[in-house]
RODO-337911 format. One record per atom (N, C-alpha, C, O): x, y, z. Coordinates in steps of 0.02 Angstrom, whole numbers, plus 50000, padded with zeros to 5 digits. Layout:
% residues N
XYZ...
% end
This chain:
% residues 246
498485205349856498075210849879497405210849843497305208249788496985213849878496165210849863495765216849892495875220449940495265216649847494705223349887494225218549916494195212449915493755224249949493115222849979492705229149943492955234749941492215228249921491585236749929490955235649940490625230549951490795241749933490055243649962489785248649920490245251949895489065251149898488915254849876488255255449866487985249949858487795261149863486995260049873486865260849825487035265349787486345254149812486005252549723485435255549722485105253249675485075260649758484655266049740484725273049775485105274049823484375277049751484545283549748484555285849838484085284949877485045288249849484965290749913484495295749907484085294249950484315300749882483965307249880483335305349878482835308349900483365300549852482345297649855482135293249895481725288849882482425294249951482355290750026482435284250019482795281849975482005279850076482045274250074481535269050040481005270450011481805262650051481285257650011481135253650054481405254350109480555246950041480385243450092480755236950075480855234850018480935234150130481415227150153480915220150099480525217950142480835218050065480225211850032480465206550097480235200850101480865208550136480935199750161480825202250270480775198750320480845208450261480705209150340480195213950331479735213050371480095219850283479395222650305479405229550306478965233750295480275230150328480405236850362480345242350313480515240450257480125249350315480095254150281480635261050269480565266250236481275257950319481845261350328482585258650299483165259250320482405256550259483015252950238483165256050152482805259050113483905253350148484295255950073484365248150044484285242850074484515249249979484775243249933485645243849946486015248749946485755237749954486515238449960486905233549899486525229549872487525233549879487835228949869488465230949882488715236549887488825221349890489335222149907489625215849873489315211249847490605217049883490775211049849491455214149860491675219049889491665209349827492395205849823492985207649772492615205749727493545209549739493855209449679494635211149692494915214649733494895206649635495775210249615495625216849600495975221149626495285218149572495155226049514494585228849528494055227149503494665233649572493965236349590493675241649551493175244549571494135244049461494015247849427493525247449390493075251349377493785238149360493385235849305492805232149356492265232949326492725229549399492275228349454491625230449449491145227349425491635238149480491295241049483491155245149425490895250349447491205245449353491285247549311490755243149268490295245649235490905236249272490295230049245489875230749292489295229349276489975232649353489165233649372488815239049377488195239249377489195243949382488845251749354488405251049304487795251649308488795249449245488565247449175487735242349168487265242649129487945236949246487225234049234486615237449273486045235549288486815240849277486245244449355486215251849312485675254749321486545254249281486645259049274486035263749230486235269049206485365262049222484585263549229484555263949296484515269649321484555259649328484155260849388484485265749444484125267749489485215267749441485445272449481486445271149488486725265749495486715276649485487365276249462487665279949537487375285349547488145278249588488225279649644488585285149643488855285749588488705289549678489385294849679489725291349712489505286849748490575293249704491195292849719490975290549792491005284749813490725296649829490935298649898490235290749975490135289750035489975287849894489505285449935489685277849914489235273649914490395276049894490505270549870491195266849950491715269649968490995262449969491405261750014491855256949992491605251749970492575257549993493025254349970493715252449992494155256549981493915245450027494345243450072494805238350036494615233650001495475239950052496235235850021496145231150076495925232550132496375224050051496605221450097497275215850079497365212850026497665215550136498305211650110498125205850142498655202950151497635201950168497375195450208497585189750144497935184850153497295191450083497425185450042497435190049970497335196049968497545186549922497355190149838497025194449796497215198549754496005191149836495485193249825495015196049833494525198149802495295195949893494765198249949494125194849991493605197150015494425188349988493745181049972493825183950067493395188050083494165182550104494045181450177493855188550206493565188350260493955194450179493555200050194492755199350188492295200350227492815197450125491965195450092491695190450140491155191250169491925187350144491465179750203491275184350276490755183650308491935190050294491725191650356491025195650340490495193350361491045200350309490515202050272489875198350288489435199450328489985192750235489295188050252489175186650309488575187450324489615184150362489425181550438489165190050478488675190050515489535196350464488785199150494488445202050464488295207350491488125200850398487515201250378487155194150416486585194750437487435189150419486995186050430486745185950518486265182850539487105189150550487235192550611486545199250596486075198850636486515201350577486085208350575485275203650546484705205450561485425198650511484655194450478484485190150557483885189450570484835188250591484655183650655484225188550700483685186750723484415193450709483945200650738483605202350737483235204350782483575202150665482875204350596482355197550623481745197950613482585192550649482095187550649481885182750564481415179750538482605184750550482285181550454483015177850446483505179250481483015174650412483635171250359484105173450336484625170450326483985179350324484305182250256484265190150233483735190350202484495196050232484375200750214484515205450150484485211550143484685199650102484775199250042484435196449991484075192150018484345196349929484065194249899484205195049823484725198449823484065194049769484615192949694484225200649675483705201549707484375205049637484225207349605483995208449557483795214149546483905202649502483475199149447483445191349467483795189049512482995187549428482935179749416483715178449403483825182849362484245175549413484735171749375485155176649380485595175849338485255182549419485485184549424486105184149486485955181649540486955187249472487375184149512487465190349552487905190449595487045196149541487235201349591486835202749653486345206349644486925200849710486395201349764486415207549793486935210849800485985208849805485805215949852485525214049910485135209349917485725217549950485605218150013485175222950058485315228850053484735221450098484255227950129484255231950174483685233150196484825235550208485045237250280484865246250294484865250450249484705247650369484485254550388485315256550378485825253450366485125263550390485805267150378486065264550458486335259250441486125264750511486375261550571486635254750547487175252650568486385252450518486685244250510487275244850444487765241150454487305248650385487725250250345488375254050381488915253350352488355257750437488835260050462489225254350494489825253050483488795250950536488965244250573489505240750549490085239750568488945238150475489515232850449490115234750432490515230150423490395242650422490965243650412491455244850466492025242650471491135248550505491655247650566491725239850619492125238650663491235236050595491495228850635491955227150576492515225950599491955226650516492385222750497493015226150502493545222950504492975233250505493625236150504494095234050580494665235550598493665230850604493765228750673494225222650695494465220650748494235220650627494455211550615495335213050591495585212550535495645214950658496445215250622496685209850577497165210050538496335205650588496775200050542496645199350462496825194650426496255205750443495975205350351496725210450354497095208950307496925214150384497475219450360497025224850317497125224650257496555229350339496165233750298496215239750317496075242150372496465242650261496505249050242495995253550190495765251050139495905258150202495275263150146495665265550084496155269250084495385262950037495665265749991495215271449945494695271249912495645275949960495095285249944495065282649865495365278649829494475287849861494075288749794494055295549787493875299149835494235298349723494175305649724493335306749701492975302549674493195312149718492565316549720492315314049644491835310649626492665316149621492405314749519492745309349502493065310349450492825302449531493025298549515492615293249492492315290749539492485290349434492165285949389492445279849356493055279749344492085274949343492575270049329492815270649237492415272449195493525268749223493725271649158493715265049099493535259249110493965267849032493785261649007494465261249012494875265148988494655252949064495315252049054495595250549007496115253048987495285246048981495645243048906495825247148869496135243848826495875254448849496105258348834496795261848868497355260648847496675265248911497105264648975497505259648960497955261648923497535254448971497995248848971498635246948881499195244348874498085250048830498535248148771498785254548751499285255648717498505257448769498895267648778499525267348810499965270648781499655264848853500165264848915500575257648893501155256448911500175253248854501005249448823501305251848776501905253048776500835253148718501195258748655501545263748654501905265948610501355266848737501845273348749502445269348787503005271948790502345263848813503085263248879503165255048884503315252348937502995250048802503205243048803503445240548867503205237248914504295244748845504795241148858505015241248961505415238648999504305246948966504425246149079504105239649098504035238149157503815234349032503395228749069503645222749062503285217849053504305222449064504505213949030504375211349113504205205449107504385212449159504075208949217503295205949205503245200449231502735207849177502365208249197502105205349118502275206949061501575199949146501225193449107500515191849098500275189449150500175192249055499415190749040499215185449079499605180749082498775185249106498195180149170497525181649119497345185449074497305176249156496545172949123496125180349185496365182349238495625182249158495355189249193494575184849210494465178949193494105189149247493685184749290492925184549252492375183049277493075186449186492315187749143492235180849106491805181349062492515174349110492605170049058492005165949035491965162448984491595167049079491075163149034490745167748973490435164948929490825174448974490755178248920490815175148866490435172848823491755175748879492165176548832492175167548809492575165348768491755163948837491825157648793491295156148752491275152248705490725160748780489925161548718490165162448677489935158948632490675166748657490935168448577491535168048562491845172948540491825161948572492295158448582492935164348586493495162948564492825168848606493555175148625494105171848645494645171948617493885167448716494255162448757494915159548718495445158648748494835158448660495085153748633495715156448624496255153448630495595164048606496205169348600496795170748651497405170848642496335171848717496335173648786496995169848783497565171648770496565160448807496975156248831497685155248791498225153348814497535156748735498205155248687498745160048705499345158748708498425166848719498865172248739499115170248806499725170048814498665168648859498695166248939499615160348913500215161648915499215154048893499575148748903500315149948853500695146248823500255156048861501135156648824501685155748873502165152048867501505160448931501815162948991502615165748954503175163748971502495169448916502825174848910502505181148928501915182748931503255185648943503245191948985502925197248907502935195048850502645204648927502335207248885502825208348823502725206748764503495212248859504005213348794504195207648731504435208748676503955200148770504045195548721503535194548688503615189948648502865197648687502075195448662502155200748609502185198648551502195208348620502145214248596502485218848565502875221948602502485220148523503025226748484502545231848450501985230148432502725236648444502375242048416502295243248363502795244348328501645243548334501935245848240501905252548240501895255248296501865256748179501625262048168500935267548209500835273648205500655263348237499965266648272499665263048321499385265948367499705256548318499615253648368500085247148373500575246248337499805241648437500235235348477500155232148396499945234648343500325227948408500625220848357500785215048402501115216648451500655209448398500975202748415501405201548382501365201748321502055199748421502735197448380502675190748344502945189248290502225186548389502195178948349501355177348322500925175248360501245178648260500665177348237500215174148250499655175948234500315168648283500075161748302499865164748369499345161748382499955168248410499745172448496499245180248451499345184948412498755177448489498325183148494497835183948442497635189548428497585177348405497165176748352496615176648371496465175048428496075178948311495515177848360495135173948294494885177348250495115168148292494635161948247494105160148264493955157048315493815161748222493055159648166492995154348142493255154848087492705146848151492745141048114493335140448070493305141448009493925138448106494355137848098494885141048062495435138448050494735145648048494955152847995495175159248028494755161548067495755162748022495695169148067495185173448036494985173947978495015176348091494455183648080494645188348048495075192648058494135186847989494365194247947494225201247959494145205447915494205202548034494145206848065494715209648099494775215448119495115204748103495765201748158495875209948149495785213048096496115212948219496335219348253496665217248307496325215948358497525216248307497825216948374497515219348423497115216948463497865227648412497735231448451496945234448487496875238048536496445231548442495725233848485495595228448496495235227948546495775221848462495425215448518495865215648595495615215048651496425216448580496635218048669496375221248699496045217748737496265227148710495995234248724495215231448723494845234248763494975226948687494255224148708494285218048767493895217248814494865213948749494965208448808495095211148864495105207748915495205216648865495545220248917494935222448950494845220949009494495225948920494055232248958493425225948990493115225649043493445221548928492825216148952493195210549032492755208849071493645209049044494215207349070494165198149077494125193849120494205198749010494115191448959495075188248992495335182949007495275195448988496245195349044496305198749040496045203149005496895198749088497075203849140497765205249147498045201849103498215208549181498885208949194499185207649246498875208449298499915205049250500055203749333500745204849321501015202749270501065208349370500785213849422500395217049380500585217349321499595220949404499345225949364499655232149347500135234949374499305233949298499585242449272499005244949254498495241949235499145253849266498585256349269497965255249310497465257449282497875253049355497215250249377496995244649367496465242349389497545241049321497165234449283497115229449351496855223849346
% end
């Protein structure tokens, strides 16, 4: 199971902006995309946008789909009619990056064409898409918290459920985190066998899982329980089946 979303990267209340690639003077900033986790998702990109304009709940469009994992074949339909709405436009393309080097594209569409793209794709029985509601005051949380709160309180409901490599990794290999990650990843043990509780917070049962090294030395910083809760929120990994939102 896999999302799709949508959401406007400037202020609705301060009207519209002009298109740089068609001209037009009626158009919104859009983005859209793809994810397992549409918490932490949209949560890293709140966070990067989040000067230039932070969306409400009610203006964030957000679709389940059971077609595949990720939501990769929702997303492509996506692209084919944007690129359907740019053939019209008489242009290429109705997108464009949002910074130099940047991996988040925005998109330039009238409010008629933002309605569009959701009801054609909702149109496509074969993604299996369903809406998945957003409450009114709903914001994205810090999961990694969430997530080591809810093993310390209830370990022992997760021996199903196993650490995955999470989708931030080139981060997490600038400062070699990765190194932790994968060691934790390539155990493929279930959580009850990774985790036990001490006094206040998680603990790793086997010392050797869940280190986090410094030129060849553990970190004399080393914190179980908040480097998870940081691997977690940054999503350096992840959980499967998720919990909490993860």
């Amino acid at each position: 199971m896999g999302y799709v979303y949508g959401y406007p990267n400037n202020n609705l209340a301060e009207g519209y902006v002009k298109c740089p690639l068609t001209g037009r003077t009626d158009v919104r900033k859009y983005k859209t995309g793809k994810t397992k986790n549409y918490n932490r998702r949209l949560k890293d990109e709140f966070d990067e946008t989040r000067a230039e304009f932070l969306p409400n709940a009610k203006d964030i469009m957000l679709l389940k789909t059971d077609a595949d994992e990720d939501g990769t074949k929702a997303e492509n339909r996506i692209k084919d009619i944007l690129k359907e709405f740019a053939k019209k436009e008489g242009v290429e393309t109705l997108s464009t990056f949002a910074e130099k080097n940047s991996k988040k594209e925005i998109v330039y569409l009238t409010n008629a064409q933002w309605d569009k793209l959701w009801n054609k794709l909702k149109s496509y029985k074969s993604l299996k898409l369903e809406k998945e509601p957003l409450k009114d005051d709903w914001k994205p949380k810090n999961i990694g918290k969430e997530i080591t709160d809810e093993l310390f309180n209830n370990l022992s409901n997760y021996s199903e459920n196993k650490f995955i490599l999470g989708h931030n990794l080139k981060s997490a290999q600038q400062n070699k985190i990765h190194i932790r990650v994968n060691n934790i990843v390539e155990s493929q043990l279930p959580l009850t066998d990774l985790l036990k509780k001490g006094k206040t917070n998680l603990l790793w049962k086997n010392k050797n899982i869940g280190e986090h090294e410094r030129d060849g030395k553990l970190d004399a910083n080393y914190r179980p329980h908040a480097d998870l809760e940081y691997d977690l929120d940054h999503n350096y990994i992840s959980i499967h089946p998720p919990i909490c939102g993860d």
